[in-house]
C-alpha positions in Angstrom: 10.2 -12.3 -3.0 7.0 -12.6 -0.8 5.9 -9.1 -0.7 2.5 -10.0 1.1 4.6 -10.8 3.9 7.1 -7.7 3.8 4.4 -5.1 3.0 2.1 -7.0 6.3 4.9 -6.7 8.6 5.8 -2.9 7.5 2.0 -2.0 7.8 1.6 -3.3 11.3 5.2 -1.7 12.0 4.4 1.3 11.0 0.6 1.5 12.7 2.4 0.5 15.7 4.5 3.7 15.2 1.6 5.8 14.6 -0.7 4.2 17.5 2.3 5.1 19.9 2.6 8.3 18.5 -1.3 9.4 18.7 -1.2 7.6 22.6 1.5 10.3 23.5 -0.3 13.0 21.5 -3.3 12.9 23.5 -1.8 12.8 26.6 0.1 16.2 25.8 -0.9 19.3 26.6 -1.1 20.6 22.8 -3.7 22.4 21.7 -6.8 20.3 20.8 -6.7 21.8 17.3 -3.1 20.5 16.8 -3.8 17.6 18.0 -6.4 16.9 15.7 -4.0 18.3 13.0 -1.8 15.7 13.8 -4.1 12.8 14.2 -5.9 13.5 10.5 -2.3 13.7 9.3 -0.7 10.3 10.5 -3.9 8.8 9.8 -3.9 9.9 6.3 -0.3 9.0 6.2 -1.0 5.2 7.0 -4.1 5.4 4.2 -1.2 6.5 1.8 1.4 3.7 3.1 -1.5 1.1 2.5 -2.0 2.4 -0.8 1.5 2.0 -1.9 2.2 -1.5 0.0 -1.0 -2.3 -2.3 0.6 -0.8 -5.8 3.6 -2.3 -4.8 2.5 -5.5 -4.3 0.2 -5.6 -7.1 3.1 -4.9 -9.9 5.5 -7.9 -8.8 2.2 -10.2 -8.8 1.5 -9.0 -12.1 5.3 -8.7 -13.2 6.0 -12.5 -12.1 2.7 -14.3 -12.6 3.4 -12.7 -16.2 6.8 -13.6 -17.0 6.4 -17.6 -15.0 2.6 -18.3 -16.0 1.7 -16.9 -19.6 2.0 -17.9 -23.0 2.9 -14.8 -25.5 -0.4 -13.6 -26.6 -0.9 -14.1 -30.4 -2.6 -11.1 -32.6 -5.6 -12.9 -34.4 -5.7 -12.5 -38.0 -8.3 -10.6 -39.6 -8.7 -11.6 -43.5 -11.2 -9.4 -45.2 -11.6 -12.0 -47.6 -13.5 -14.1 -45.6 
């Protein structure tokens, strides 16, 4: 599964959402507090998408470069006898 490609397109689909959203938000006639409300919010809620597209893509690397690409790691043996 190429999840660069999935978590890419549902970044940009989502900041699309968002950068339509905020247009439309500033040209209402809310409150310039709310507004501003509202931007920090769906900004910070894009930093918090980005963050788990990352996680997530960062566990199936590490979950398939690990089961197709590495030998078994071997415990070295210690002898105290030298």
């Amino acid at each position: 599964m190429d999840t660069v490609l999935i978590g890419g397109f549902a970044f940009l689909a989502c900041g699309a959402v968002i950068w339509l959203i905020l247009s439309r938000l500033q040209k209402s006639e809310a409150s310039d507090r709310k507004k501003r409300l509202l931007t920090y919010f769906l900004l910070g809620l894009l930093v918090i998408m980005v963050i788990v597209v990352m996680q997530w893509h960062a566990e199936n690397f590490k979950q398939n470069y690990q089961s197709s690409h590495l030998l078994p790691v071997q415990q070295p043996v210690i002898s105290l006898l030298g």
